[in-house]
C-alpha positions as CSV (number, residue, x, y, z in Angstrom):
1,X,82.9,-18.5,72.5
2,X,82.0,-15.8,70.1
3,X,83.5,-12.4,70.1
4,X,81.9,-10.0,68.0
5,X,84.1,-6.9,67.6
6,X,82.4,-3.8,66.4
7,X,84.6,-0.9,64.7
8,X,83.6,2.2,65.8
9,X,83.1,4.7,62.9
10,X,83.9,8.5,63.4
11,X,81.2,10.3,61.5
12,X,81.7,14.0,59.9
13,X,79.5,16.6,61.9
14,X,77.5,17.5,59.2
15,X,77.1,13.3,58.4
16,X,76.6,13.0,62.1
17,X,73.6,15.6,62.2
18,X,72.1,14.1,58.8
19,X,71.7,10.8,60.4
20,X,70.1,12.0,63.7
21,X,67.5,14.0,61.3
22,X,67.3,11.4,59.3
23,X,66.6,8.4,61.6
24,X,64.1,10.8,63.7
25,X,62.3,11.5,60.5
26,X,61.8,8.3,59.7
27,X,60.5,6.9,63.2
28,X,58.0,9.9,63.2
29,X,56.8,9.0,59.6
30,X,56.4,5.4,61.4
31,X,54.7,6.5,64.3
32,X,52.6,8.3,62.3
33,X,52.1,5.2,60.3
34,X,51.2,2.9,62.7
35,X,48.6,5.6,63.6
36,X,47.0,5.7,60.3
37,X,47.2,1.7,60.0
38,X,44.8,1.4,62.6
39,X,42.4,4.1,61.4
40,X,42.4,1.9,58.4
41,X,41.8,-1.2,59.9
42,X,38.8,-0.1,62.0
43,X,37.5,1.1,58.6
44,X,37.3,-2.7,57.7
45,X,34.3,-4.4,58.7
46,X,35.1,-7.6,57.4
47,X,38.9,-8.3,56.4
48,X,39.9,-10.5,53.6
49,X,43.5,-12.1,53.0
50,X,44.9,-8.8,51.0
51,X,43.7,-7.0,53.7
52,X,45.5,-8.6,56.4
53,X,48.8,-9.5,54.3
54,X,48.6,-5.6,53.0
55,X,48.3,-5.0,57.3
56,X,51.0,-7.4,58.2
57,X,53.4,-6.1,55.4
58,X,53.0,-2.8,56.7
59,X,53.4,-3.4,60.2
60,X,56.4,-5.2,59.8
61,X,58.1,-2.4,57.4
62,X,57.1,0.5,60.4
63,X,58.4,-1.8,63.0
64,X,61.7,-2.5,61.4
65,X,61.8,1.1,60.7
66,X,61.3,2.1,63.7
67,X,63.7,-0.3,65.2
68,X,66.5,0.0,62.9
69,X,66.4,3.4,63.8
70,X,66.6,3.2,67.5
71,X,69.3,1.6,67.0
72,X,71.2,4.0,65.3
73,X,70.1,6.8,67.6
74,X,71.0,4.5,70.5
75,X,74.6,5.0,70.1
76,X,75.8,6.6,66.7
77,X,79.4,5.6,67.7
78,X,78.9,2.3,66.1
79,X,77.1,2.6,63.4
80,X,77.0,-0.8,61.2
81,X,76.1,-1.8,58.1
82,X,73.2,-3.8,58.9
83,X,71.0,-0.9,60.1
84,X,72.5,1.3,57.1
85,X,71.4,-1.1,54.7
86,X,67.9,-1.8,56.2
87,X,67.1,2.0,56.0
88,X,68.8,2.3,52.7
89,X,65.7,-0.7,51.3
90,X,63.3,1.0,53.0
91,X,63.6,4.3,51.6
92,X,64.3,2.5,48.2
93,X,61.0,1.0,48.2
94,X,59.0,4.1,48.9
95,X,61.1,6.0,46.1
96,X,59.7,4.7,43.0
97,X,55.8,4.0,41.9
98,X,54.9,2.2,39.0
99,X,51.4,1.7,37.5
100,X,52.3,-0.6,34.5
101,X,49.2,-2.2,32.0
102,X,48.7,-5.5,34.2
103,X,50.8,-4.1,37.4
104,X,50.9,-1.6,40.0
105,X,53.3,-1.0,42.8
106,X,54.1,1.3,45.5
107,X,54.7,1.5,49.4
108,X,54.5,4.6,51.2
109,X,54.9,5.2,55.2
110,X,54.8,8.6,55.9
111,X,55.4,12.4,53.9
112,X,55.6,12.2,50.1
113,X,56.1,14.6,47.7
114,X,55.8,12.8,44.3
115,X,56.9,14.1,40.9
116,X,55.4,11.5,38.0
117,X,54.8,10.7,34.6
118,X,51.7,9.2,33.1
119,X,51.3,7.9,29.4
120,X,48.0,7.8,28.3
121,X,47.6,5.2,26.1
122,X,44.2,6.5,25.4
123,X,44.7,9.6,23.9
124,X,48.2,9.1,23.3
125,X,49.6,11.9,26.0
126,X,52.1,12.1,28.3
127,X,51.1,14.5,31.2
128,X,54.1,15.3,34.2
129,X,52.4,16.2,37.3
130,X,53.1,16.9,41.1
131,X,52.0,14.9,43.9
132,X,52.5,17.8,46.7
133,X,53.3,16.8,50.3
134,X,51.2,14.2,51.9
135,X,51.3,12.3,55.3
136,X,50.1,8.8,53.9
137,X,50.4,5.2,54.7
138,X,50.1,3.3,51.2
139,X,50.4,-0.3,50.0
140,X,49.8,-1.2,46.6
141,X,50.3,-4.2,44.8
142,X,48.0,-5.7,42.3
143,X,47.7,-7.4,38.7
144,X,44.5,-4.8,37.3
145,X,44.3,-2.9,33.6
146,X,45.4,1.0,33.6
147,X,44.5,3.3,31.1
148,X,48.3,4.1,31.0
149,X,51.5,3.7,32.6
150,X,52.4,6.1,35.1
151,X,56.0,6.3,36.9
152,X,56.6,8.5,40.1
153,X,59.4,9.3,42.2
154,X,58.9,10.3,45.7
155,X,61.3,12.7,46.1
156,X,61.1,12.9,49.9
157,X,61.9,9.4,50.0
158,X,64.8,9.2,47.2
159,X,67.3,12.3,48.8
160,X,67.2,9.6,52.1
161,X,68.2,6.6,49.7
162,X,70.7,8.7,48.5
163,X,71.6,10.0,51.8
164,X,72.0,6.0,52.7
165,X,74.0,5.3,49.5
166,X,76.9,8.1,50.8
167,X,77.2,7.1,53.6
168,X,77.7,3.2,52.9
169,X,80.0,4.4,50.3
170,X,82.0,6.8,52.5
171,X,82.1,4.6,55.8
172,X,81.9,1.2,54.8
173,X,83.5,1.6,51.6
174,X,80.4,-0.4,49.8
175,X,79.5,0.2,46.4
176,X,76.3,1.6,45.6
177,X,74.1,-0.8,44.2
C-alpha cells in the first residue's frame, strides 16, 4: 500500500499572489500559443520532419505548461516541488537565445521582451539592441552559418525563472542551480 504524504506549504501573501499571476500568465501565454501553433500549421502545405518535431516539441512544452499550472492554481495549499521545478525549466528555456557560427537556439511561447547582443564578425561591431514586447510562439534550433554571434535575454521570461528560483529556495530549501 502506498501512502504519499504531501506537506502543506504556507506561502507569504505577497509569494501567494506572485504565484497566482504568475501561473495565469503563463497558461494565457500558452493558450495563446497553442492558437498561433495552429495558424502556423495551416500555413504548411506540405510538412516535413522539422516541421512536425518543431510542432510536437511545442505542443508538448504548452501542454505541460499549461498543466503544471493548473495544478498549482488547483490548490496552492500544496504546492510541490515537481510543478515548481517544471515551470522553473520552462521559463529557463525561453530566457536565453543564442545564435552561435554553426548554432542557433531559442524557444519562445508567449510575450517577450528581449535585450541582446550581436557581434558582427563582419565588420567587427558589437551592436546592443531591444527586442520590444511581442506575443510569439518560436522554435529554433538548427546547425546554419551567421554573420555573427548574437546572445539575447528575454527579460519577460528570466524575472519568472527567478521568481521560480526564490521560491524553491525559500520553501523547499533547494539550492538554485
Amino acid at each position: 500500500m502506498n501512502i504519499k504524504i504531501i506537506n502543506k506549504i504556507v506561502l507569504s501573501k505577497i509569494d501567494k499572489k506572485l504565484l497566482v499571476f504568475s501561473s495565469i500568465f503563463m497558461m494565457i501565454t500558452s493558450l495563446i500559443s497553442v492558437f498561433l501553433l495552429f495558424l502556423i500549421i495551416n500555413e504548411v502545405d506540405e510538412p516535413e520532419f522539422l516541421v512536425i518535431l518543431t510542432f510536437l516539441v511545442s505542443l508538448f512544452t504548452i501542454g505541460l505548461t499549461l498543466w503544471t499550472n493548473s495544478i498549482i492554481l488547483s490548490n496552492l495549499e500544496v504546492l510541490r516541488k515537481r510543478e515548481v521545478n517544471i515551470n522553473l525549466i520552462i521559463c529557463l528555456i525561453q530566457s536565453f537565445y543564442i545564435y552561435m557560427d554553426g548554432f542557433r537556439i531559442k524557444y519562445v511561447q508567449g510575450l517577450e521582451c528581449v535585450f541582446f547582443l550581436f557581434f558582427d564578425k563582419t565588420i567587427k561591431k558589437v551592436e546592443p539592441g531591444v527586442i520590444l514586447p511581442t506575443i510569439s510562439l518560436e522554435f529554433v534550433f538548427s546547425f546554419l552559418p551567421n554573420d555573427g554571434t548574437f546572445i539575447g535575454v528575454n527579460i519577460i521570461a528570466l524575472i519568472f525563472l527567478l521568481f521560480f528560483i526564490y521560491i524553491r529556495k525559500k520553501y523547499f530549501n533547494m539550492p538554485y542551480g
